[in-house]
N, C-alpha and C positions, 0 to 999 in steps of 0.2 A: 466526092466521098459522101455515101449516106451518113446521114445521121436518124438515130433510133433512138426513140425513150420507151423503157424498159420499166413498168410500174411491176409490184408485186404478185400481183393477179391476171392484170391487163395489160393491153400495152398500143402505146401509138405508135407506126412505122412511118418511114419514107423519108423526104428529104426535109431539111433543116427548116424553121420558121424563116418569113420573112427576114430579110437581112437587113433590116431597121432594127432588130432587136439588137442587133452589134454595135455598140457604144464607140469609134474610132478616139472620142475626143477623152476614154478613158483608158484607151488599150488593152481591156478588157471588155467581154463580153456584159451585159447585163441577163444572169443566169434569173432573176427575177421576172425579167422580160419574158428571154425562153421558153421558161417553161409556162407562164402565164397562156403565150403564146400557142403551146402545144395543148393545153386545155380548152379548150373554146365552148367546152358543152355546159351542161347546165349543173349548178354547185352537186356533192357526193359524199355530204358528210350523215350523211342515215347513222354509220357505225363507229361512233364514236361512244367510247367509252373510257371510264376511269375511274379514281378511289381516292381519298384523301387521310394520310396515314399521319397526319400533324403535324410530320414537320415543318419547319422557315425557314426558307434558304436565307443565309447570312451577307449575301451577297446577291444581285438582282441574274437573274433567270428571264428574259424573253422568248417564248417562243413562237414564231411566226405558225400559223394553222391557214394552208390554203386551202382554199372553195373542194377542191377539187382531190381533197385527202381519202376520201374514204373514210375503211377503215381504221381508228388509229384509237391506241391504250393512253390515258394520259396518267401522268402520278400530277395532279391539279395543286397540292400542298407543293409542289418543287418548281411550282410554275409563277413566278412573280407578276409578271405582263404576260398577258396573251394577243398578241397582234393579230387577229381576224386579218386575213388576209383574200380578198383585197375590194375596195372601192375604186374606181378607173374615173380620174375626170378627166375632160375636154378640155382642148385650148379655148373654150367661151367659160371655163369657171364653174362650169355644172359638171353634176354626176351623172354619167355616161353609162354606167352598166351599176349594178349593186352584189353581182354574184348571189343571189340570194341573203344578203345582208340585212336585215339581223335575223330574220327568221331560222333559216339553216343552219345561225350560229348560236341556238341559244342554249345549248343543253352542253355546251364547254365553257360558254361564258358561265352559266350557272353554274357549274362545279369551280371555276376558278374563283368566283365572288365569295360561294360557301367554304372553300377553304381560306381565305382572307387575302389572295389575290386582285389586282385589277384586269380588264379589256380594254382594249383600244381598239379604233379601225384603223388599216394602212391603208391609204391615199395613193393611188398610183398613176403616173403620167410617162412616160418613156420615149418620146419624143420631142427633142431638142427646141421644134418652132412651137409647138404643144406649150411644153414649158414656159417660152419666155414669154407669150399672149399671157398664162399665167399669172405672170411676176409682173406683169408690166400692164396694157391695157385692161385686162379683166382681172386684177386682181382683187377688186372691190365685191367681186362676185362671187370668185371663188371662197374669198373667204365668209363670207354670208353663206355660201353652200356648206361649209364646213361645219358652220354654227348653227347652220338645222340640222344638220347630222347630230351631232351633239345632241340636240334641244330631243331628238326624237329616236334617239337610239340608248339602248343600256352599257354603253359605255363612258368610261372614264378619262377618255384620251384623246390623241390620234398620234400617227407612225405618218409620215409626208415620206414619200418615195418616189422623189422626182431623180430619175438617170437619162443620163444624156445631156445636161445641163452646159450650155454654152458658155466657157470662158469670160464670154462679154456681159455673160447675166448673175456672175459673181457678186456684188454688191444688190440687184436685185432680188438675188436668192435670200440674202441676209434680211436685208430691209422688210420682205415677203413674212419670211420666219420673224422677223422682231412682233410685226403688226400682227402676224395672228396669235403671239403669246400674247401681246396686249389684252386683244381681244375676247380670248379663251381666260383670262385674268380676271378678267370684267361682267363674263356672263356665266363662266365656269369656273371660279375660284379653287386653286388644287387640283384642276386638270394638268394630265398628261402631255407632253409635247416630244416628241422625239423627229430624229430626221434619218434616213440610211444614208450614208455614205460611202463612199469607193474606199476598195483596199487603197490602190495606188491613184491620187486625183491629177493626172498626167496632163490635165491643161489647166490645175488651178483654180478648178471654178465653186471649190466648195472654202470656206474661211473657217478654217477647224477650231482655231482660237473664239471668233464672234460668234460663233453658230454652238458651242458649247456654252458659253454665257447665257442664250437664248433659252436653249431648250435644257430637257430633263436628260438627255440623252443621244448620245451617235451612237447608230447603230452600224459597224464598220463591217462591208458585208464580206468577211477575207475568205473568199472563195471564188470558183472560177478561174485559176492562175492556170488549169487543163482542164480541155475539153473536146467536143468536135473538132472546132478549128483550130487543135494545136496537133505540131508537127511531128512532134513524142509525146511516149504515153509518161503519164506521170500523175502527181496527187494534184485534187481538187485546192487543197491547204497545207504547203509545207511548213512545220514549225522552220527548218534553215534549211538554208545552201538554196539548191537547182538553179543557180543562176551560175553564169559565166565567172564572177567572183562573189567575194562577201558582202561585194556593197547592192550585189545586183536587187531589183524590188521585185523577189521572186517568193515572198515566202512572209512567214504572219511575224517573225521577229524585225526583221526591214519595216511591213507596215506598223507597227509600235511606237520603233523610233520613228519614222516619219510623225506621228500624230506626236509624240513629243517632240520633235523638235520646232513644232509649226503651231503646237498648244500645250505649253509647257505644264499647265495644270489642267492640262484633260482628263486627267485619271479619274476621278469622281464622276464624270459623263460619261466615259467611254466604254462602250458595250461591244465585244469581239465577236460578229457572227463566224457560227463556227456549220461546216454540210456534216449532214445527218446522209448522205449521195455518194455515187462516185462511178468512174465509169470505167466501161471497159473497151482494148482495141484491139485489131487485128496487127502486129508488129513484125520488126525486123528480123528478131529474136527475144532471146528469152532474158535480158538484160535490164537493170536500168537506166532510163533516157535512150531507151532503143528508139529507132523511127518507125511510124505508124504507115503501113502500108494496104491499112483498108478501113471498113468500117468503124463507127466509135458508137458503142451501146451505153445509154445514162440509166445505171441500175440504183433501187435504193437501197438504205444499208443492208435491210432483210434481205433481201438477195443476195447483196455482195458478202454479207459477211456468212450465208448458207456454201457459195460459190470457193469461198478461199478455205471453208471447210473439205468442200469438196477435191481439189486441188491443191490444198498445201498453202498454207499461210505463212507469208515472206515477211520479212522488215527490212526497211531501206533506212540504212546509218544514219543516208545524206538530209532527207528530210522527216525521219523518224516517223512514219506513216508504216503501213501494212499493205502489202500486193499480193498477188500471185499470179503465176503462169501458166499456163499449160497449151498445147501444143495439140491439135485439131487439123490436121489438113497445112496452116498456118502457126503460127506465134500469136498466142491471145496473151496478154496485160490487163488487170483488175488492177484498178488501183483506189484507195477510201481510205475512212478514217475513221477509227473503232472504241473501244471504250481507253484504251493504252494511250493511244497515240490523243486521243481528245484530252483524258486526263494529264498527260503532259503540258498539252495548249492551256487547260485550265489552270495547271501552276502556278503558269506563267502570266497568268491573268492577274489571278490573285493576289500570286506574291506580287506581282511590282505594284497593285493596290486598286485595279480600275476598279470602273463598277460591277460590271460582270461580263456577261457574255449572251450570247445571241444562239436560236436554234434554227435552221434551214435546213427540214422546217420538221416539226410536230409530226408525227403521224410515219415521218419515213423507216422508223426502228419497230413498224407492226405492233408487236406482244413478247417482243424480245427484253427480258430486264437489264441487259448491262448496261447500257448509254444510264435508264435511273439511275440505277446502282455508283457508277460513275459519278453522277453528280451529286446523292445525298452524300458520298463520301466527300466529297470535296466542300461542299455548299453550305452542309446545316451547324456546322463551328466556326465558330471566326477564323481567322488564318491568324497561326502561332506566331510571335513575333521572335527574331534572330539577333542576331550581332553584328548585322552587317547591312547599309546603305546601296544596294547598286544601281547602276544609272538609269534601271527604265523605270524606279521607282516612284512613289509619289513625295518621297523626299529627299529625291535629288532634282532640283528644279535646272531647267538652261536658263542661260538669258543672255542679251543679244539682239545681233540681227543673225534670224533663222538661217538664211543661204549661208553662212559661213560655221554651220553645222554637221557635221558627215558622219552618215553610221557604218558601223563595220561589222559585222554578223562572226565575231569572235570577242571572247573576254570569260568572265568568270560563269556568268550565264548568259551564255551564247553570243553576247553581242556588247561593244563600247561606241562611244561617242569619241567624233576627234575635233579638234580644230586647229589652228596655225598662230604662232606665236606674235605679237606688235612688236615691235621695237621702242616705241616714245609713246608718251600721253597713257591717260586712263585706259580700264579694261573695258574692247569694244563688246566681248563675248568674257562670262563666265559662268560658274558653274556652281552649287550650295548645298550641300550635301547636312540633312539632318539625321537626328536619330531616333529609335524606338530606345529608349535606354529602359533598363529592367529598375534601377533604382533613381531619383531625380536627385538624389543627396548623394550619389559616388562621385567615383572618379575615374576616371579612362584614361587607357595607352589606343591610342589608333596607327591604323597601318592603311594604305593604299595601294589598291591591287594595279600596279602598271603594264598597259596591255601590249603586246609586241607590237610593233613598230611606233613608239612614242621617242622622243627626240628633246622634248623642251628641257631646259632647265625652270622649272616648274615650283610657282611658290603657293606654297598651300599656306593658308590666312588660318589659326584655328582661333574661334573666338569662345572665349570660356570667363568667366567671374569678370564682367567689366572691361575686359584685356585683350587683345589678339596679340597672338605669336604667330610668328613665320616661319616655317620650314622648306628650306628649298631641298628638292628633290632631284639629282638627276639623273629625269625615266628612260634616258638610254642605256644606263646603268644598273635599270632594275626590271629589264622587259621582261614581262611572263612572271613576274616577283610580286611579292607583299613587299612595301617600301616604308619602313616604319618613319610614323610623323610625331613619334614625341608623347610623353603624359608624364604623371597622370594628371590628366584636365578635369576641374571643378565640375563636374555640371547642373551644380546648385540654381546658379544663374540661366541655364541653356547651355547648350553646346551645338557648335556647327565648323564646318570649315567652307571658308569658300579657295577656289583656284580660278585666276584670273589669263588672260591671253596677252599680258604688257610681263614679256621676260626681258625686254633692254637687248634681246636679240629676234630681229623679224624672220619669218620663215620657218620655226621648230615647228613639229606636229606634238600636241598637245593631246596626249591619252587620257579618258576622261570615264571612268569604271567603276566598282565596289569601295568604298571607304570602308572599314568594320573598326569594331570598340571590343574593346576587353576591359574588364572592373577592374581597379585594382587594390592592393590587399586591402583587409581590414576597412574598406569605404563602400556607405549606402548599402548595410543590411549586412548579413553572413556575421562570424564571428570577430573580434576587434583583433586586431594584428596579427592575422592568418590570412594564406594569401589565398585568392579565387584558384578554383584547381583549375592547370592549364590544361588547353584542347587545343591543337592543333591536324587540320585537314587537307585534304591535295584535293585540286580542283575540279571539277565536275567530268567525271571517267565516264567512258566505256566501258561498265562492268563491275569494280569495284571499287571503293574508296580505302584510301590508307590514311589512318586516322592515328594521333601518337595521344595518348594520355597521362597526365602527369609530370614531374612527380607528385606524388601525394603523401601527403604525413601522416596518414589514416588510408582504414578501408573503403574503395570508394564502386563505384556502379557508374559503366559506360552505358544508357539506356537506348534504344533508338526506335522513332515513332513516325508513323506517317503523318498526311497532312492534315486525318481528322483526327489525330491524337490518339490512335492506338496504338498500344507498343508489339513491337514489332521483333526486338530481338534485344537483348543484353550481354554483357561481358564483363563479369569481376576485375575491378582494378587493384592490386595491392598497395599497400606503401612503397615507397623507395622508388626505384629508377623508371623513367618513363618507359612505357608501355605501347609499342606498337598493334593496334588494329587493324584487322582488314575486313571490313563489309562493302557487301552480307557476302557471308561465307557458300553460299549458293546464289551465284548472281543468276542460273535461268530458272530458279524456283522465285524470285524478285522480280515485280514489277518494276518499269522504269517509272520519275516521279519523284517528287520536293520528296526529301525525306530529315530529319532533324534528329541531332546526337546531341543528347544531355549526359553531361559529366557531372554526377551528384555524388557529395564527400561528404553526408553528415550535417554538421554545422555551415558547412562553407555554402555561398552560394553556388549556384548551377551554373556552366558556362556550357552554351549553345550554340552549335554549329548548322548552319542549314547546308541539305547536299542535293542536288539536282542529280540522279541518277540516270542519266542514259543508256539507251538498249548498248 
């Protein structure tokens, strides 16, 4: 089968790179490699241009800018890190090529610097014996190489972009990473350190827990899941599914939970690259997951997203992405990922709290505004805080030994954690769920969202004023249910609960998902012995939400806002008997996307609902 890469204006033909760029030991290709691969001439960023409109992203923004971009618009205020991409060094520890480095790059650096941005260089080596010379005999070189880079370039940082990495050089990866933070500590105080890592690390060879300790940052490269060498057409980056089942690691909510369950406080480093790419094939038919029966063309989004203008722009349920098809002699399949389907990935970033997200790469969205558009909407306000704990959160911590953690790509958003019940002794694995609570002087009723197939007789620990109470739950009793645990709990003192894996019965599957809080009456704010107005929501739809409001003793306003706090629609609530909703009453005039229902009554406080909208 050919393989094509399809740039905007130009393009390279013929057959695929070197088959060294194929990564076995990560089951994924290195799309990095690739396309480096397919560049080989000399750096092409003459037309780069851009503007800086003030804003700060609330959350970090990398975007990677390779040699070989062209032309490309940049919004430089929405750009946190700019990853120059790329430096190539050699298994002796030196710099091999410079792509025109820094000269080429200096008129992006300088607009990312004047709008209050930093640059980095990304370091790149993509072979396996490459590597481990590296980390092992010449490591003393390389990182001396690194440190003239530094000494002599106008950036701030560096991005390490070793793939291909040997199982066996696991621990000298780490150790490699420890000494050059040292290092860069010592002669660059406040410098940059980040590392790329695989969506799925299929032989283990990266330590996601030590290596986030290390550095500023992982950069998790979740793309590449289709391409050339796959056998259907399908998206570069599913939010779920396309896997065989829900546990399969086919898609960017799987890679999450993996990095939680293997780095329980990675959120604060963890950076989701997200393709700005996507390709298209010649197929079976006109379906999804059809099989590919000829060529596969790698277009950027400006193309793709001109192309699905042209033809009719689809949505797949399964992986919530955007295709098209059309039919030429053959069955063609387009398949990418657009300002909709990215803004959903962003969410999901966000809300569970990481640091932010990754761009692969800069430059691929031409002069087209929505990918910005996209992101100042998401980026330049903090993310609103809710009522509710779920598990890929940053305060719901595991802990444990990791192997005896399993994700499941279903639950309240999209996806829970399981585990297996002890019988005797202490908790080998548990679980600790905190809160964002709206006032620190109330008090909470909690409920626990239990996800279908759960099994355990389940004791949830709530700790509140000094005290823990126990609530045993049984989530075979409440599967696909809120499981209410009891209040209202002080949370003067803190509040948390944990749930432990010693039920006195071995072998239960232990459902491990969203905890939520509701105030209750007259406690931490609102008026004294009036109750918090109640809100109640059905679980993240296809289409619409049914939301009940009330009762209310007063006139109250069901509001509802996006995720950078514009509002978006409302609905008069009266007094008296609860009040059925349903939004948004035009679910295809709606973007799918975090969206937030506040119930405001006046005196009372606000109860708040977050709702994940799917297409």
């Amino acid at each position: 089968m050919a393989w094509i890469w399809m740039m905007t204006a130009s393009f390279l033909s013929g057959p695929g790179p070197d088959a060294s760029a194929v990564l076995p030991e990560q089951g994924l290709p290195s799309w990095h490699a690739l396309e480096e691969a397919a560049h080989p001439g000399p750096p092409l960023l003459e037309g780069i241009e851009g503007a800086d409109a003030g804003r700060t992203p609330a959350a970090t923004v990398l975007g990677f800018l390779p040699y070989w971009t062209g032309f490309a618009w940049l919004e430089y205020d929405l750009i946190s890190i700019l990853a120059c991409f790329c430096l190539d060094m050699g298994a002796s520890g030196t710099i091999t090529s410079w792509h025109g480095f820094p000269g080429a790059f200096a008129t992006p650096i300088d607009g990312v610097h004047s709008a209050g941005g930093i640059a980095v260089i990304t370091v790149c080596n993509f072979s396996s014996s490459g590597i481990h010379s590296i980390l092992t005999t010449n490591r003393d070189t390389a990182i001396a190489s690194l440190m003239d880079v530094m000494d002599s370039c106008p950036v701030e940082g560096i991005c390490i972009d070793f793939e291909g990495v040997a199982a066996a050089d696991r621990d000298n990866l780490t150790s490699f990473m420890q000494e050059l933070r040292q290092e860069l500590d010592l002669q660059h105080p406040g410098s940059h350190l980040s590392i790329c890592t695989p969506a799925v690390d299929w032989s283990g060879a990266f330590d996601y827990d030590l290596l986030a300790e290390t550095t500023d940052a992982l950069m998790m490269m979740c793309y590449a899941f289709h391409g050339s060498w796959s056998n259907e057409a399908g998206p570069c980056c599913p939010l779920a599914g396309w896997g065989s089942s829900p546990e399969s690691a086919t898609n960017m909510m799987w890679c999450l939970g993996d990095y939680v369950i293997y780095a329980p406080e990675v959120h604060e480093k963890l950076l989701v690259g997200l393709p700005y790419y996507g390709h298209e094939w010649e197929t079976a038919d006109q379906y999804p997951h059809s099989q590919v029966t000829g060529d596969c063309t790698t277009y950027l989004y400006t193309t793709l997203a001109q192309r699905a203008e042209t033809y009719g722009r689809l949505w797949d349920d399964e992986s919530m992405t955007p295709w098209y098809a059309y039919q030429s002699g053959s069955w063609n399949q387009g398949w990418y990922d657009d300002e909709v389907s990215l803004g959903l990935k962003y969410d999901i970033v966000l809300g569970s709290g990481m640091q932010g997200i990754g761009i692969w790469a800069l430059g691929y969205d031409g002069s087209r505004p929505e990918l910005w558009d996209a992101i100042e909407q998401r980026f330049t306000s903090p993310w609103p805080a809710d009522d509710m704990t779920d598990n890929l959160e940053r305060l719901c911590t595991l802990g444990g030994p990791s192997q005896y953690w399993h994700f499941h790509g279903t639950g309240q958003i999209l996806s829970h954690f399981y585990t297996y019940s002890v019988s005797s002794g202490p908790d080998v694995n548990w679980v600790k769920w905190e809160f964002d609570l709206p006032s620190p002087d109330g008090s909470y009723f909690l409920e626990a969202w239990i996800p279908s197939g759960s099994t355990a007789d389940a004791a949830y620990r709530i700790s509140h004023s000094g005290t823990v109470d126990t609530v045993v739950v049984h989530q075979s009793s409440f599967q696909g249910q809120w499981a209410p645990l009891g209040g209202p709990y002080p949370a003067a003192s803190g509040l948390s609960v944990l749930l432990g894996d010693c039920t006195g019965t071995g072998g239960q599957r232990i459902g491990v998902d969203a905890v939520r809080f509701e105030q209750a009456a007259g406690t931490g704010g609102g008026e004294p012995g009036r109750p918090a107005p109640p809100l109640e929501c059905s679980a993240s739809p296809a289409g619409a939400f049914t939301l009940v409001a009330g009762p209310l003793e007063e006139p109250g306003a069901l509001r509802f806002f996006d995720c950078s706090g514009r509002e978006v629609g409302m609905t008069a609530i009266p007094p008296g008997s609860p009040v059925p909703v349903v939004w948004p009453p035009d679910a295809a005039r709606t973007a799918p996307g975090v969206y937030f229902a506040v119930l405001d009554c006046g005196s009372f406080g606000a109860a708040v609902e977050r709702m994940v909208l799917l297409p």
